[in-house]
C-alpha positions as CSV (number, residue, x, y, z in Angstrom):
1,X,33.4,51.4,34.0
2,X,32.7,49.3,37.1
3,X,29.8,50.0,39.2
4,X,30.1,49.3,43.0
5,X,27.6,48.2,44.7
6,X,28.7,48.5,48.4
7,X,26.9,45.8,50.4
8,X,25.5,43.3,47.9
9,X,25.3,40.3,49.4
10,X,26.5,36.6,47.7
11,X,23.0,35.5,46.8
12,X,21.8,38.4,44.7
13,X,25.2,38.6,42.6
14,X,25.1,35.2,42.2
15,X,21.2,35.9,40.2
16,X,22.9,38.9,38.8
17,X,25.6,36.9,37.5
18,X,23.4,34.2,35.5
19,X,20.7,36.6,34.5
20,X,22.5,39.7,33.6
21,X,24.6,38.2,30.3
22,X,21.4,36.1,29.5
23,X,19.6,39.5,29.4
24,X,22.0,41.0,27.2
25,X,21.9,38.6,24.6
26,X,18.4,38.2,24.4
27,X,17.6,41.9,24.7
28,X,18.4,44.6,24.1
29,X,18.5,47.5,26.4
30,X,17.5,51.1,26.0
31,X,17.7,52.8,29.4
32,X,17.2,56.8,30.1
33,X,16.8,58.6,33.2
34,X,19.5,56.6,35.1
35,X,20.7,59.7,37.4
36,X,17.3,59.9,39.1
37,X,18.4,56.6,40.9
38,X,20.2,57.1,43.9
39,X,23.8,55.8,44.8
40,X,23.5,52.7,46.6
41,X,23.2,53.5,50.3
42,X,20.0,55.6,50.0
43,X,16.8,54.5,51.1
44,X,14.8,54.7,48.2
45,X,11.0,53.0,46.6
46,X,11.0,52.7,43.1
47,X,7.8,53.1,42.0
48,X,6.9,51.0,37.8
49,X,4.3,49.5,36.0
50,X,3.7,45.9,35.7
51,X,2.9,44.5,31.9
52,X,4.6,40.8,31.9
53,X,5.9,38.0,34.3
54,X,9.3,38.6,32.4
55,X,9.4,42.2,33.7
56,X,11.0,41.9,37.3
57,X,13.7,40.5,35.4
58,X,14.2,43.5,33.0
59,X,13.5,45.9,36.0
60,X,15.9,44.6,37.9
61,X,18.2,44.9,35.1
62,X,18.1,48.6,34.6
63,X,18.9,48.7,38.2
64,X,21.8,46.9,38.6
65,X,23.2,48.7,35.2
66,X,22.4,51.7,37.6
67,X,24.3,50.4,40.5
68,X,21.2,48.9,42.5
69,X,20.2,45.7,44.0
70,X,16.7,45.7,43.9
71,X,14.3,44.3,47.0
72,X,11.2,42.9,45.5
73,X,8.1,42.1,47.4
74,X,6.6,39.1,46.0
75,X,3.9,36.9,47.1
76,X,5.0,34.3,49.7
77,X,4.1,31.1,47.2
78,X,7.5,32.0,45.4
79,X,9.3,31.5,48.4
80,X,8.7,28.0,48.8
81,X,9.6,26.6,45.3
82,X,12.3,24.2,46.2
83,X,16.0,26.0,45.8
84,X,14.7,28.9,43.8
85,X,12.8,30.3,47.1
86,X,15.8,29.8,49.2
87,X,18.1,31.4,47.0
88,X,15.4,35.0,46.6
89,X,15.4,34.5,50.1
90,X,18.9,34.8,50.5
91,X,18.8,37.5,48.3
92,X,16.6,39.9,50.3
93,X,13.1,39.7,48.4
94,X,10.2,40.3,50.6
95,X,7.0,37.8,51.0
96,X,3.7,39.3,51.0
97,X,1.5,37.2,52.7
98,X,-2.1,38.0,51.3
99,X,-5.0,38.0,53.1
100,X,-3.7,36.6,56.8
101,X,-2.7,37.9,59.6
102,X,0.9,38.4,58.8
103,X,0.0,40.5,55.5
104,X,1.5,43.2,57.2
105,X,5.1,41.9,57.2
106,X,5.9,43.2,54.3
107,X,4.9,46.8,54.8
108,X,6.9,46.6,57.9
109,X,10.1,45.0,56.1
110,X,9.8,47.5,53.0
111,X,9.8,49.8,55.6
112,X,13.1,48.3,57.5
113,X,14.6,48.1,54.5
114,X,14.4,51.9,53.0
115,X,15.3,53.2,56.7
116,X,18.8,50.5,55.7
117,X,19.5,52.7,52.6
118,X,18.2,50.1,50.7
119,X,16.0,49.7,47.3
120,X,12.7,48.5,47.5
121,X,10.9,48.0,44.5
122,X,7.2,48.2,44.2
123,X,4.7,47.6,42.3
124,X,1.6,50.0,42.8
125,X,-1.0,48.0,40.7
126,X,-0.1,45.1,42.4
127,X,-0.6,43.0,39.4
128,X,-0.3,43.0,35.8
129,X,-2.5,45.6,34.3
130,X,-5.9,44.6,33.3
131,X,-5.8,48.1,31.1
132,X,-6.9,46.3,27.5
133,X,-3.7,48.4,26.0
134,X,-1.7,47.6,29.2
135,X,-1.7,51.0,30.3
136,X,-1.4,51.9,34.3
137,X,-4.2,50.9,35.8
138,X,-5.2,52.8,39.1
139,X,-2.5,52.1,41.6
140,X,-2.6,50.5,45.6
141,X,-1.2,52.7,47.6
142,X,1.4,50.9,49.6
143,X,4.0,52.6,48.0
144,X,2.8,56.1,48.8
145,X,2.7,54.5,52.5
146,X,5.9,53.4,52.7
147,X,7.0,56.9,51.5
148,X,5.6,58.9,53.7
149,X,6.1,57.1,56.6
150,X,10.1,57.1,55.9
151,X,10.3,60.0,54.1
152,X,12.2,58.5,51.5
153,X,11.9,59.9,47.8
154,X,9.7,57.7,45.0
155,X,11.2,57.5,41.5
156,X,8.4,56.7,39.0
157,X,10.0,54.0,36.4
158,X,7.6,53.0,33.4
159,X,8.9,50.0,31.0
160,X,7.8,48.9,27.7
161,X,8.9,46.0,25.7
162,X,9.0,42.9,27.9
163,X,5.8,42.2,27.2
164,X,6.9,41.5,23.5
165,X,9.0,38.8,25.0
166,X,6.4,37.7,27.4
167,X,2.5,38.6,26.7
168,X,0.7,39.2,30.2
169,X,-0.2,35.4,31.6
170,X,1.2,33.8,28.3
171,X,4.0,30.7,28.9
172,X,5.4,31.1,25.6
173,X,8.5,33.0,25.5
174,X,9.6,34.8,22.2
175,X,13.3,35.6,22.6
176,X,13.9,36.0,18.8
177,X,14.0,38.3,17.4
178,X,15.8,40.3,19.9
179,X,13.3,42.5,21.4
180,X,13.5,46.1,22.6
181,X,13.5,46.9,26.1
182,X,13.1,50.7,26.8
183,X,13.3,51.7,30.5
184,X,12.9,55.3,31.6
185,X,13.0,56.4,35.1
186,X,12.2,60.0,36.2
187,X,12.7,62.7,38.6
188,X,11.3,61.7,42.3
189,X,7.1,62.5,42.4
190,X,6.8,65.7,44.4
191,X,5.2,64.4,47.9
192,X,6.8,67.3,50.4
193,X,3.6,68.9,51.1
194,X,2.1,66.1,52.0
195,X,4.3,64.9,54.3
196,X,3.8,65.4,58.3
197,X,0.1,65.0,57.9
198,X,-1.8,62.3,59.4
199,X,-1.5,59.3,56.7
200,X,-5.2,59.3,56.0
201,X,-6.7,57.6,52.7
202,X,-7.2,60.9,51.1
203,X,-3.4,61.7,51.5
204,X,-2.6,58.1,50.4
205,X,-4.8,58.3,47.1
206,X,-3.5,62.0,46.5
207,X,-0.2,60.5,46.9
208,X,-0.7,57.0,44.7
209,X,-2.7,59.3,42.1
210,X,0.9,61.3,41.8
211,X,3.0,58.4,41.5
212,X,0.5,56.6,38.7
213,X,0.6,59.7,36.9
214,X,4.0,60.2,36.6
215,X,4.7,56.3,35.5
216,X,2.1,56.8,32.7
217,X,3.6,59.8,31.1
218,X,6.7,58.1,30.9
219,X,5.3,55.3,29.5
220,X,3.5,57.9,26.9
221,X,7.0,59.0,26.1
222,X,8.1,55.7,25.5
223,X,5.3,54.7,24.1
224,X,5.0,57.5,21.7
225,X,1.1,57.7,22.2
226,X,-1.4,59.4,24.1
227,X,-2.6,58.0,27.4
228,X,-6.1,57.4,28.4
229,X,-7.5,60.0,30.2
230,X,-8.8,58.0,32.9
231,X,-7.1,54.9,34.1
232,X,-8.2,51.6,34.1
233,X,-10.0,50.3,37.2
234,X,-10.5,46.7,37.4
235,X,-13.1,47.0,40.1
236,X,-14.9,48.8,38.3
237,X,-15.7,46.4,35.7
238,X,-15.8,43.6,38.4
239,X,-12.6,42.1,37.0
240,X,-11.1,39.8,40.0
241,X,-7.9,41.3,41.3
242,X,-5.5,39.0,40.1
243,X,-5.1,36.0,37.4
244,X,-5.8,36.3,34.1
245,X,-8.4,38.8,33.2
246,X,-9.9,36.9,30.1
247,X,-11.2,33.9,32.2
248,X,-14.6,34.0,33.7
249,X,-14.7,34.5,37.2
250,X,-15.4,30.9,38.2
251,X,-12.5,30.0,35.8
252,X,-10.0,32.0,38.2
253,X,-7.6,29.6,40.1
254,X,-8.0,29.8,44.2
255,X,-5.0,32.9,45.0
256,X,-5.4,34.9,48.3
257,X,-6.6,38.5,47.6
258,X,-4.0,41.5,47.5
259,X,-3.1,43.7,50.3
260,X,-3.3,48.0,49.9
261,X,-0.3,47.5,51.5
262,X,3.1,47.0,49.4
């Protein structure tokens, strides 16, 4: 069967087109929960965990097999790698711009975008996890902004298996053996009675502690193990926000901080 995907522009067919049958030889694909998406047309965040560099790929992936362009937001660096940054561009990604004044750009354009009817993916860790067994850490809550502020429905998608291909902050690629990828998505997280009240911090962490909840019992069932009871905070245990975790702090390579925001 043919899926149409009504307004797809050149740019992000033209990725499809390389990546997809790449993707399917390499890996392969064991996707559930496909309904929850919504036909294309309907503003929608789709809320997943972060375990590899290779993941956006797979992600994106399930979502075009679901009929789905996806809209990253990705931080603004990837935008200016020569043709490879024009062509995302072309193909609707978002920049965040982290810590400067125009870090708010992206919240606003993941907003414009769901109010289009279109896809925004999002990320609510904000980076790979840190989580020692790369479970969900505690989330940002820019997608729980973005939701309530449109009104638009969150479906919670956990993934498990492109790290197999791709180890968080590894550069060695293991393609072969084919490798697994399980992608489950479920029903949109329950946020109706929190919408129309004033988008505080303890609505947004109510609503971010829904939408990590429902990713990590996904992942559990994917998994087929029991998740922590408490998630991971990196703060906590004065890990830096982003790079890789097992350096030393003064190890970490110069990278602006991450936003709340999406």
């Amino acid at each position: 069967m043919v899926v149409r995907r009504p307004g797809v522009g050149f740019a992000f067919r033209f990725i499809a087109v390389l990546l997809r049958p790449f993707l399917m030889a390499f890996t392969r694909q064991n996707w559930r929960g496909g309904q929850y998406i919504p036909p294309a047309g309907t503003g929608v965040i789709v809320a997943g965990n972060h375990i590899s560099h290779f993941d956006p790929l797979t992600f994106a992936h399930f979502l075009w097999d679901n009929g789905r362009a996806t809209r990253y937001l990705a931080k603004s660096g990837v935008f200016r790698v020569p043709v490879f940054g024009r062509l995302i561009t072309a193909a609707g990604q978002i920049p965040v711009y982290r810590e400067s004044r125009d870090a708010s750009q992206a919240y606003r354009a993941a907003v414009a975008a769901v109010r289009g009817g279109e896809l925004v993916a999002i990320y609510p860790e904000g980076t790979i996890s840190r989580d020692p067994d790369l479970w969900p850490m505690v989330g940002k809550t820019g997608a729980a902004r973005v939701a309530l502020e449109t009104g638009c429905d969150v479906v919670p998608v956990a993934q498990w298996g492109a790290n197999q291909v791709l180890a968080p902050y590894s550069k060695r690629i293991r393609l072969l053996p084919r490798k697994t990828i399980s992608v489950i998505a479920g029903p949109p997280i329950p946020l109706d009675d929190l919408r129309g009240k004033p988008v505080d911090s303890a609505v947004l962490r109510i609503a971010t502690d829904r939408i990590m909840a429902a990713i990590t019992d996904q992942l559990a069932q994917i998994r087929g193990e029991a998740a922590p009871v408490e998630r991971f905070d990196p703060k906590a245990v004065g890990l830096p926000p982003v790079g890789d975790p097992k350096q030393r702090r003064d190890e970490q390579p110069d990278e602006p901080q991450p936003e709340e925001q999406p």
